[in-house]
matplotlib code that plots the C-alpha trace (Angstrom):
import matplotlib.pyplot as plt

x = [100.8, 104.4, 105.5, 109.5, 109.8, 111.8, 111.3, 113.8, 113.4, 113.4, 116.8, 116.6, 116.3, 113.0, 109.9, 106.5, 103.1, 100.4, 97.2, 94.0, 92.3, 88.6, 85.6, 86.4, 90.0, 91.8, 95.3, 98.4, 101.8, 104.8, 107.3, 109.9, 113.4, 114.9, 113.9, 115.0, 113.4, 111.6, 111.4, 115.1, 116.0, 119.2, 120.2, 121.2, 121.8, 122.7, 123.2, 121.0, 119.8, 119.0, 120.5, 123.9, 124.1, 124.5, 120.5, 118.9, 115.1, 113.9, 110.7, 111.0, 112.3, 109.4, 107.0, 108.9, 107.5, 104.5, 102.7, 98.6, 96.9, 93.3, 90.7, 91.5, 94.8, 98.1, 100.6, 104.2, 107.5, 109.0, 112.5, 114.3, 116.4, 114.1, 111.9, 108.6, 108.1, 110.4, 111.4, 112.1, 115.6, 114.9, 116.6, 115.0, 111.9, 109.8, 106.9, 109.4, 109.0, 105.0, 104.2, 105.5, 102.6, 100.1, 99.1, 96.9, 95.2, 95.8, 97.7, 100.1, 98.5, 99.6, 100.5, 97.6, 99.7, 103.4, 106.4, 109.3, 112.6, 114.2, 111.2, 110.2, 107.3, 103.7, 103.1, 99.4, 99.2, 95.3, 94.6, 92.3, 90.9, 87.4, 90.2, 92.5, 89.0, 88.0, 91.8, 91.9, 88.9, 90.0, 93.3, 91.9, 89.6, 91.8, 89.8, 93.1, 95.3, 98.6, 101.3, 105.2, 108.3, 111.4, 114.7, 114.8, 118.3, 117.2, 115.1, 110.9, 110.3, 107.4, 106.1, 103.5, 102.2, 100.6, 102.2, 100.5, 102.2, 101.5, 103.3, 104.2, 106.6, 110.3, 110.6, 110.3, 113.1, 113.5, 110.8, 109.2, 111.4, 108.9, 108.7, 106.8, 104.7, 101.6, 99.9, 100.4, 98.2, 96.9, 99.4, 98.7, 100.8, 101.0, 103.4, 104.1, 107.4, 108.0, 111.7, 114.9, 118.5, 121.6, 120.2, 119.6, 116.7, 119.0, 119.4, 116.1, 115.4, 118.2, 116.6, 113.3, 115.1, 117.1, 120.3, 122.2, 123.3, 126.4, 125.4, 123.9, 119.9, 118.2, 114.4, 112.5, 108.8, 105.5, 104.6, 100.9, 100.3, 96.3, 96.6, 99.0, 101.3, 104.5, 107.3, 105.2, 106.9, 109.9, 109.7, 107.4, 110.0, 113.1, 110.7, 110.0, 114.0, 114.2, 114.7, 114.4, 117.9, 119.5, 117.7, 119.6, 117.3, 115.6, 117.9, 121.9, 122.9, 125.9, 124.7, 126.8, 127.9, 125.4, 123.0, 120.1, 116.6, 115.7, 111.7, 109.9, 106.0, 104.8, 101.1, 98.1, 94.4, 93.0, 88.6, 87.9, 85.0, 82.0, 81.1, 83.5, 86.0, 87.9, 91.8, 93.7, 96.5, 100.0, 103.1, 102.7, 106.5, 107.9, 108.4, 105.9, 103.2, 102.9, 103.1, 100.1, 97.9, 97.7, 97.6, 95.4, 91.8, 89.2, 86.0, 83.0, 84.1]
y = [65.0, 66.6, 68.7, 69.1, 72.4, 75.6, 79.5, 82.1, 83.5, 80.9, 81.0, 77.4, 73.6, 72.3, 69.8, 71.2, 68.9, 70.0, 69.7, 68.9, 71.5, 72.9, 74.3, 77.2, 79.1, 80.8, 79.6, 81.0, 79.7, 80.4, 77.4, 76.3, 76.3, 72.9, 70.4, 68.0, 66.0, 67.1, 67.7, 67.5, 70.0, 71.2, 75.4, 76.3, 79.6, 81.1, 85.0, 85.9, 89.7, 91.7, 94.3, 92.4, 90.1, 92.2, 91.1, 92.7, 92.6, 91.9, 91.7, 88.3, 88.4, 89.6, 87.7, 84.2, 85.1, 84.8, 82.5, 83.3, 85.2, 85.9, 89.2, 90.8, 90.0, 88.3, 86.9, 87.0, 85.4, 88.8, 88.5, 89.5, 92.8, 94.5, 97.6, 97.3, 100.5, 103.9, 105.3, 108.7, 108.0, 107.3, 104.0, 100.7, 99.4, 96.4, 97.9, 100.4, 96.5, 96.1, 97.4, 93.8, 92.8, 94.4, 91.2, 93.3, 95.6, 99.5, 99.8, 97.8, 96.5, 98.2, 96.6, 95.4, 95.4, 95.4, 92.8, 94.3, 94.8, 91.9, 89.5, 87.3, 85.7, 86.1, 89.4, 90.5, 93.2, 94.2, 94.6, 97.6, 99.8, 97.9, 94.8, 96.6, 98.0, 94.5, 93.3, 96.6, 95.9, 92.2, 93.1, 96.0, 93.5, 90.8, 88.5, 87.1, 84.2, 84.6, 82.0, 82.6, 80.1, 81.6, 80.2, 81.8, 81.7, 79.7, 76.5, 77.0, 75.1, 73.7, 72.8, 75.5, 78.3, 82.0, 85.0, 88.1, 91.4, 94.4, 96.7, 100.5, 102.7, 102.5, 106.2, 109.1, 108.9, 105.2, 105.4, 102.4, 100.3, 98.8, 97.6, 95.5, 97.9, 97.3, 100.6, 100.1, 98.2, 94.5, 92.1, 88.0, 85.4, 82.2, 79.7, 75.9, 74.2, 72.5, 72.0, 72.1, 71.8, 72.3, 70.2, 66.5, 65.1, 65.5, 69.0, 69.9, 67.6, 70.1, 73.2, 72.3, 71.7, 75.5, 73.7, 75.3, 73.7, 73.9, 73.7, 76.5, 76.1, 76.9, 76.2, 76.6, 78.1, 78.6, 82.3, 82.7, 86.7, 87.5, 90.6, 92.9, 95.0, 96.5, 94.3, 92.1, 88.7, 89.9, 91.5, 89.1, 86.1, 88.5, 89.3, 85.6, 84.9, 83.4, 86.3, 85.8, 84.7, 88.1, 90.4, 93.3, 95.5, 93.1, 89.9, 89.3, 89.8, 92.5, 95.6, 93.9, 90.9, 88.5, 85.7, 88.0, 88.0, 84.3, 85.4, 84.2, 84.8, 81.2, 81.0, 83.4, 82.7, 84.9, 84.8, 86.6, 84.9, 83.8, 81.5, 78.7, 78.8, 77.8, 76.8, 80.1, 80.5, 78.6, 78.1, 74.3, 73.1, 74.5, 73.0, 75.7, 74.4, 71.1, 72.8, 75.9, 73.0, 71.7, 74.8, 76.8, 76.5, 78.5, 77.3, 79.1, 81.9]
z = [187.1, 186.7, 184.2, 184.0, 182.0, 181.6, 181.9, 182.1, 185.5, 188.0, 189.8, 191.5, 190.4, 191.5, 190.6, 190.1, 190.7, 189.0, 190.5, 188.2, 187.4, 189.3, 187.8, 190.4, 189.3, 186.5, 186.7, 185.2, 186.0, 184.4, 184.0, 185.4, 184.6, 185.9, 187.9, 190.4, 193.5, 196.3, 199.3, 199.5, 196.8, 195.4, 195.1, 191.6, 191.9, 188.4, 190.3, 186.9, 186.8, 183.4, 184.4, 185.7, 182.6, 179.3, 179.1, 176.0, 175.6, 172.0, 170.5, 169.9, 173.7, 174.9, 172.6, 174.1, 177.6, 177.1, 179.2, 178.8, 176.1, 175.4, 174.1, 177.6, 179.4, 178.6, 181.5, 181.1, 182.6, 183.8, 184.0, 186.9, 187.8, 185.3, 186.5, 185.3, 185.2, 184.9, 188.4, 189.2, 187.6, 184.4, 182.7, 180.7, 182.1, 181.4, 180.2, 177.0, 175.3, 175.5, 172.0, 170.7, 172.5, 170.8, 168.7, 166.1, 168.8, 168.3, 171.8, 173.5, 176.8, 180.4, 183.7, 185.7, 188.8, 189.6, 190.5, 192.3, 190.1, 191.5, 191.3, 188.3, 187.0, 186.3, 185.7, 184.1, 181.8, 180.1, 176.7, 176.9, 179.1, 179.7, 180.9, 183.0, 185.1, 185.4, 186.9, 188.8, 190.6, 191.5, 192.6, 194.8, 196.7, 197.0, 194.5, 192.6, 194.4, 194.3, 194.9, 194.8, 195.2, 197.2, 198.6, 202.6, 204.9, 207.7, 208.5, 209.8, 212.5, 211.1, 207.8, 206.8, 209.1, 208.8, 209.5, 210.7, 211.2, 210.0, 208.0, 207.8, 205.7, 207.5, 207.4, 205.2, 203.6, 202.0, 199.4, 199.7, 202.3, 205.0, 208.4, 210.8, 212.6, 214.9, 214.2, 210.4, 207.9, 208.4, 206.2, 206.4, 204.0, 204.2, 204.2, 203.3, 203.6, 199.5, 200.2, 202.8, 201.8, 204.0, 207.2, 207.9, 210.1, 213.0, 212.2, 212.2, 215.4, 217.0, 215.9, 217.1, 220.5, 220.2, 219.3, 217.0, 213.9, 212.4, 208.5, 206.9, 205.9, 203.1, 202.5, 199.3, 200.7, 198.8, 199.6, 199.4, 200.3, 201.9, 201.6, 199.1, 200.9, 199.4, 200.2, 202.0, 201.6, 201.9, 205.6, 206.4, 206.1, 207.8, 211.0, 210.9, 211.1, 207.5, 205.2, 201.7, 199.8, 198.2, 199.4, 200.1, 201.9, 204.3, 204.3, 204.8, 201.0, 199.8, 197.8, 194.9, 193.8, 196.1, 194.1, 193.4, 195.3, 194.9, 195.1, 192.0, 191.4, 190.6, 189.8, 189.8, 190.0, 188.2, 188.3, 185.1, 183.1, 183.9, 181.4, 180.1, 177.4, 175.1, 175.9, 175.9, 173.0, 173.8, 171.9, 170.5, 170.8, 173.1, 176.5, 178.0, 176.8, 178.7, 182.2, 180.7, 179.6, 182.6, 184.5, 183.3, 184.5, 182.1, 183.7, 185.5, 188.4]

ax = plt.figure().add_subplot(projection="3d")
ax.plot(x, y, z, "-o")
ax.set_aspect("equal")
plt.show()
């Protein structure tokens, strides 16, 4: 089944295939925001970032991003160049706007894990304190799935692969800037070709002989990261050659006025309950809801 649908975040035109759902997975996607064909897809890049854009986060904002909401967690579309929390600096943050998500409850739900400022997408936030134990203790062994959509500089020579380097703090004095390093901790993702743009057949032919090409590449990847290291997809796909499009710290993009980080977290599994239940809450009308309804997967875990 396809679902053509829109969100707020994603940066690039795209077709999403919905696969039925298991009796094995929670799964919570956040839309997408235009479509077109694939594999041969087309770049749309809006250069959208909250902060860039005169972006203002309402209530009714932040109520409209929500993607998944039960007794213990809610998902939502984060936007991107939004902190979701407050740095050392000061300054807006994502998570200032969480008391609109309260939804009756006596305190507004906290981040179960993070997104970098420049990524969008699913982001999981717990109700209470008995919920964000449970989501802590998945995401600390690696139990939720994790699947995000990015546009990479460059062409893989092959359609879906594995990468395994791992990764250690660049130096002391760029916070948390990273670095392939073989002494430093285990880091696998892997990786599946859903899109190329820029190339033809002929192109790709010449690559895979080490011909150069003249045309610029771009490829649309599905990122699915093993294990969760900070900035783990994004030095991942630079060491590979490929680095993510706008990133400014691992990638080719200027400190100012490039497309923003095309890196958008796309789906999360997320194996909660034990017992079956009912369909979560949607928004009935809105074009969300056909692309949650077949996505989300409430069965035994």
């Amino acid at each position: 089944m396809a679902a053509i649908v829109s969100a707020s975040s994603l940066r690039f035109e795209t077709r999403s295939e919905i696969a039925p759902p298991s009796a094995e997975e929670l799964r919570l996607s956040p839309p997408v925001r235009r479509c077109h064909q694939v594999p041969a897809f087309s770049v749309a890049l809006s250069f959208m970032r909250a902060r860039d854009s005169g972006f203002v986060m309402t209530p009714e904002e932040m109520v409209s991003r929500l993607v998944y909401r039960d007794g213990l967690m809610l998902v939502i579309d984060k936007p991107a160049g939004l902190a979701v929390h407050r740095g050392p600096n000061g300054g807006e943050s994502f998570e200032d706007h969480f008391d609109a998500l309260r939804f009756g409850l006596p305190r507004a739900p906290a981040l179960a894990h993070r997104l970098d400022r420049d990524t969008s997408g699913c982001l999981v936030l717990g109700r209470h304190r008995k919920a964000l134990a449970q989501l802590g203790r998945l995401f600390k062994n690696g139990a939720i799935e994790k699947t995000y959509w990015a546009v990479v500089e460059g062409a893989p020579d092959a359609q879906e692969g594995r990468i395994e380097l791992p990764l250690g703090r660049l130096d002391a004095t760029r916070g948390w800037w990273m670095k392939h390093d073989p002494e430093g901790q285990p880091a696998v993702t892997r990786w599946k070709v859903l899109g190329r743009a820029g190339q033809s057949h002929e192109d790709l032919q010449s690559a895979a002989a080490g011909a150069p090409s003249e045309r610029k590449a771009l490829t649309w990847l599905a990122l699915e990261p093993l294990t969760g290291r900070t900035h783990q997809l994004r030095v991942h796909c630079a060491e590979m050659g490929w680095p993510i499009l706008g990133d400014t710290i691992y990638g080719t993009a200027p400190r100012h006025g490039g497309p923003g980080l095309q890196l958008h977290a796309r789906e999360i599994v997320v194996p909660l309950y034990k017992k079956p239940r009912a369909g979560p809450r949607q928004r009935p009308g809105t074009a969300a809801h056909a692309r949650i309804s077949g996505a989300v997967r409430l069965d035994r875990a």
